[in-house]
MDAnalysis code that builds the backbone (N, CA, C; Angstrom):
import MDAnalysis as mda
import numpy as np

u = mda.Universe.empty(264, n_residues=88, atom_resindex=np.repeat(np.arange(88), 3), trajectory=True)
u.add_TopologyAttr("name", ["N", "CA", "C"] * 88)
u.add_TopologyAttr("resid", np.arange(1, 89))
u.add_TopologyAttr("resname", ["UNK", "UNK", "UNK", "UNK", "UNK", "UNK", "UNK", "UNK", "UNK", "UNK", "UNK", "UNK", "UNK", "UNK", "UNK", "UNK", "UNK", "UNK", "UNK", "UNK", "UNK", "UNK", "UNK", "UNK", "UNK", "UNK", "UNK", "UNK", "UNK", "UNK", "UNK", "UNK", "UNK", "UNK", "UNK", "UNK", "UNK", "UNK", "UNK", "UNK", "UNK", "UNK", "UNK", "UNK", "UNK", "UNK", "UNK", "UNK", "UNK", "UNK", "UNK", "UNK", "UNK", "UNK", "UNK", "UNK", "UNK", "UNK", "UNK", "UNK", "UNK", "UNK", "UNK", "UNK", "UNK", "UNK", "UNK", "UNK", "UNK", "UNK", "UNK", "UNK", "UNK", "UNK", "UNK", "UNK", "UNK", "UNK", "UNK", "UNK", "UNK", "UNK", "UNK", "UNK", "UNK", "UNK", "UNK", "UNK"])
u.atoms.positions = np.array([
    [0.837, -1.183, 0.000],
    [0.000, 0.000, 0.000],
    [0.882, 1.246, 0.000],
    [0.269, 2.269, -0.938],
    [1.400, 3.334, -0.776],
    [1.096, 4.137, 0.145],
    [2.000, 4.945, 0.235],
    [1.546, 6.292, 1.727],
    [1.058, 7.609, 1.442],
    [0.119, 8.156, 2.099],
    [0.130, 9.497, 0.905],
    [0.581, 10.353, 1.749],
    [1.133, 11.564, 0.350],
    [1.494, 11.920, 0.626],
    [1.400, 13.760, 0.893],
    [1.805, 13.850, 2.105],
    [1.192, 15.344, 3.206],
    [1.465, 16.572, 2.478],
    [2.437, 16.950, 1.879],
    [3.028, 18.358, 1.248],
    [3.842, 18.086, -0.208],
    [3.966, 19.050, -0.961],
    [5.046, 19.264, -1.751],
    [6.422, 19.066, -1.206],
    [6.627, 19.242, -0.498],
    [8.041, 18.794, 0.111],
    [8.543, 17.801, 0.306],
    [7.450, 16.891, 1.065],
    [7.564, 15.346, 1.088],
    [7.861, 15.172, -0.661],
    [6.944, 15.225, -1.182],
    [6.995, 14.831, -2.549],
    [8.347, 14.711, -3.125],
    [8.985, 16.077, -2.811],
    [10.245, 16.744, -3.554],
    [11.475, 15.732, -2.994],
    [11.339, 16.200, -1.556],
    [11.947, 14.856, -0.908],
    [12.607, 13.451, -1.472],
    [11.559, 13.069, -1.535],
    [11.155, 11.464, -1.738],
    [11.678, 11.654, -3.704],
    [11.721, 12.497, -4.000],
    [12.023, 12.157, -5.931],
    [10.933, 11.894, -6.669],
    [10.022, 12.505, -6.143],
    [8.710, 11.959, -7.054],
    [8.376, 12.716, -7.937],
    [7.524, 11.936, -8.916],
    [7.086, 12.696, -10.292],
    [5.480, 13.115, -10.025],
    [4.784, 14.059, -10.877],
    [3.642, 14.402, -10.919],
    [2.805, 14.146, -12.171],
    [1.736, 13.190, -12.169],
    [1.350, 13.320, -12.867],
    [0.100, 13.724, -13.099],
    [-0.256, 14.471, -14.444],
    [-1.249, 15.400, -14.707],
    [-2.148, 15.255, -15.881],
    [-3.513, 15.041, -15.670],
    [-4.401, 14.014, -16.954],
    [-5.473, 15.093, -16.929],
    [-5.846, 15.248, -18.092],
    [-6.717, 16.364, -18.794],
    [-7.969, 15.338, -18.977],
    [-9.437, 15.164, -18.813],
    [-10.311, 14.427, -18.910],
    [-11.176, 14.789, -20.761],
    [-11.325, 16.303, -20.406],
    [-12.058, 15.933, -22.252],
    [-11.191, 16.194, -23.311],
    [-9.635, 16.239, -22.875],
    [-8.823, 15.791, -24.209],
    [-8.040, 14.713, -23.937],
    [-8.147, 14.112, -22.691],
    [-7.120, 12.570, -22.639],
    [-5.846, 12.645, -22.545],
    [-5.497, 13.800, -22.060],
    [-3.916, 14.025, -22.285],
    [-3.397, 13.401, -20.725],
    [-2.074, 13.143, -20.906],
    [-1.632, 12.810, -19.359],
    [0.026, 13.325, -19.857],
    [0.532, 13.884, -18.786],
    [1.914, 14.464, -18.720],
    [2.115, 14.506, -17.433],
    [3.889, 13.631, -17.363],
    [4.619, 13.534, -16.125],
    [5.766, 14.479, -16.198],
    [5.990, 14.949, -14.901],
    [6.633, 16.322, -14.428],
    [7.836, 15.790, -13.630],
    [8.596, 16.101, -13.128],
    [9.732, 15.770, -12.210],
    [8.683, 16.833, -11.118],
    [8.729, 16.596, -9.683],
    [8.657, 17.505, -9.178],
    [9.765, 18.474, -8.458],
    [11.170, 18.325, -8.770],
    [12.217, 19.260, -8.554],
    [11.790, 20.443, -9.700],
    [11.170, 20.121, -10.657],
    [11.195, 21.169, -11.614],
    [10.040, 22.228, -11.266],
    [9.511, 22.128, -10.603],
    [8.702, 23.247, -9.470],
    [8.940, 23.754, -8.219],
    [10.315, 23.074, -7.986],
    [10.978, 23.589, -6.794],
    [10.916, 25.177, -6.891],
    [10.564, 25.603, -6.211],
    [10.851, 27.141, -5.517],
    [8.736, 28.208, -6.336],
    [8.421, 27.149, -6.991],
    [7.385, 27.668, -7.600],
    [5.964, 26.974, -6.849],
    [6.446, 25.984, -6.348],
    [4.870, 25.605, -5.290],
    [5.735, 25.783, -4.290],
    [4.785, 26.388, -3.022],
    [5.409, 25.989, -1.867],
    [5.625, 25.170, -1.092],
    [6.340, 24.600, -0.314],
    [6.570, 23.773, 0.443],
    [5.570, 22.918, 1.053],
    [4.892, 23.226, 1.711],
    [3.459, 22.762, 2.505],
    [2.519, 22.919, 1.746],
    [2.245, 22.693, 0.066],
    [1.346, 22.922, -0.533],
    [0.300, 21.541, -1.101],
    [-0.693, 21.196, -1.003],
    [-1.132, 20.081, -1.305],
    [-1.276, 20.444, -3.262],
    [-0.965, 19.758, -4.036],
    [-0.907, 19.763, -5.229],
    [-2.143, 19.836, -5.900],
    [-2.698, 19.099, -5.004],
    [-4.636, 18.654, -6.133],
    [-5.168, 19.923, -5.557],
    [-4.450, 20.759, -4.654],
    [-5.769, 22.138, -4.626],
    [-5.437, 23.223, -5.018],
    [-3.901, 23.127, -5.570],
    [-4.040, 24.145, -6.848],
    [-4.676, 23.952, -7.962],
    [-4.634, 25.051, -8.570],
    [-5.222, 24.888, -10.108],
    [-4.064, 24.902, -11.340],
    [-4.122, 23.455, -11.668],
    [-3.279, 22.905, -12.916],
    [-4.546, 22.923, -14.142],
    [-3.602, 23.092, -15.270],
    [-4.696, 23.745, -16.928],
    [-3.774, 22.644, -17.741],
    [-4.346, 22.413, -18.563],
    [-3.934, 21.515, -19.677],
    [-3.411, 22.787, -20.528],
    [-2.339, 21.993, -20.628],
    [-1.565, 22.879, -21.913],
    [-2.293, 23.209, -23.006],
    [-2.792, 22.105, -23.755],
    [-3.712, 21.633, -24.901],
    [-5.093, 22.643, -24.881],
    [-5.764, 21.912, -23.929],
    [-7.312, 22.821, -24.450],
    [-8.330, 23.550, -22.942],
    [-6.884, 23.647, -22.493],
    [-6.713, 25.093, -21.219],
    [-7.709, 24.880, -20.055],
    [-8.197, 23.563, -20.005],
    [-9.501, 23.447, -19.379],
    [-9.052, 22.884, -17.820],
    [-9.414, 23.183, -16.758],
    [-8.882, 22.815, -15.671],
    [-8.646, 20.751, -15.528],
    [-7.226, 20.397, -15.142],
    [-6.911, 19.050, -14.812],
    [-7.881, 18.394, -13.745],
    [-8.574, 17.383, -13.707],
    [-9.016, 16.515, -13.095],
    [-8.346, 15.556, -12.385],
    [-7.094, 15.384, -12.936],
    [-6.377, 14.371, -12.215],
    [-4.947, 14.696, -11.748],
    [-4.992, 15.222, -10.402],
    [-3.216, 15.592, -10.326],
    [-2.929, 14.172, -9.112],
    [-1.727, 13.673, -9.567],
    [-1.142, 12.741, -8.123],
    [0.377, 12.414, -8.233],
    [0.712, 12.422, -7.276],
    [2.294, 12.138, -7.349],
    [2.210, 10.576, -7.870],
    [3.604, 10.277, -8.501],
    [4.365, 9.283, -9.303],
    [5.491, 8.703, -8.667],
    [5.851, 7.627, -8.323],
    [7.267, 6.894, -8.541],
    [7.792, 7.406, -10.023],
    [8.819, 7.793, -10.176],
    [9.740, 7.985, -11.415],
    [10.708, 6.730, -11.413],
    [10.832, 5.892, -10.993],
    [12.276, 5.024, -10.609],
    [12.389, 4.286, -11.923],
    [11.128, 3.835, -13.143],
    [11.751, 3.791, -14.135],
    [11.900, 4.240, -15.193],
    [11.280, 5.623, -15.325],
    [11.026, 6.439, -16.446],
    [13.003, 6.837, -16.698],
    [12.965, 7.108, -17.684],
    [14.030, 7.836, -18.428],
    [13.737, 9.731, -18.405],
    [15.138, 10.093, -17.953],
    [14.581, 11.555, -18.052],
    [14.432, 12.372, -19.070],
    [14.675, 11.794, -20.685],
    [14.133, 12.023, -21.658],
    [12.370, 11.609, -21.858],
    [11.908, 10.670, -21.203],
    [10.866, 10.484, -21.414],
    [9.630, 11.223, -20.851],
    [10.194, 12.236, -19.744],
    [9.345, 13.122, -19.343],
    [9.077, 14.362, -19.602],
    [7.710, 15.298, -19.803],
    [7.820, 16.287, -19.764],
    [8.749, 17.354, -18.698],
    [9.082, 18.274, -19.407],
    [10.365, 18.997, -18.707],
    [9.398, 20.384, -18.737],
    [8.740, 20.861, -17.295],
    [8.228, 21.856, -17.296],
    [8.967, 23.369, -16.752],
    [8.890, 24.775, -17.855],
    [9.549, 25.776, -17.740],
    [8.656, 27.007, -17.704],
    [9.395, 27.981, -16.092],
    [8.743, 28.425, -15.856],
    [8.280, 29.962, -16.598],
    [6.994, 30.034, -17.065],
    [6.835, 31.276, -18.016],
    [7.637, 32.365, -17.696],
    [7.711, 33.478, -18.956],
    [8.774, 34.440, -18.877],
    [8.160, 35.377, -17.703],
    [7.141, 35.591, -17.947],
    [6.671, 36.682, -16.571],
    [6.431, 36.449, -15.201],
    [7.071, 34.931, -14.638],
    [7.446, 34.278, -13.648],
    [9.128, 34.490, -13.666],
    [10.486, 34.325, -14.151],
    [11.281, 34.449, -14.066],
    [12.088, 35.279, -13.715],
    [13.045, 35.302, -13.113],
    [13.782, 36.585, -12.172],
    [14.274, 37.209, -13.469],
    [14.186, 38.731, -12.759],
    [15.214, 39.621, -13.800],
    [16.342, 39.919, -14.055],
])
């Protein structure tokens, strides 16, 4: 049985991936969650932000953390943070 899990931090912690499934276009995309380091906060539960499908912008239905242990890190989406988020 897995454990769930309490914060973004744990998550980050532990090496886990996120994954994120769009319901009326079927899309699913896995995230590293280091690659949101410093952009969610720490103590943040993931499913109660609001994640958008890239595709057809409509709010995600399905957010949950991932084991990554056998994905390839080419095989994942590599998420970057928009320009009007980035330091100057």
């Amino acid at each position: 049985m897995v454990q769930a899990i309490r914060s973004f931090e744990e998550g980050l912690r532990k090496g886990l991936g996120l994954v994120i499934r769009c319901d009326p276009c079927n899309a699913r995309t896995i995230y590293r969650c280091i690659d949101f380091q410093g952009f969610i906060a720490p103590g943040a539960d993931i499913e109660a932000l609001n994640w958008r499908c890239s595709g057809c912008r409509t709010r995600a239905a399905y957010v949950r953390y991932t084991l990554l242990g056998d994905w390839e890190r080419e095989s994942l989406a590599q998420w970057k943070a928009p320009k009007w988020m980035q330091p100057r």
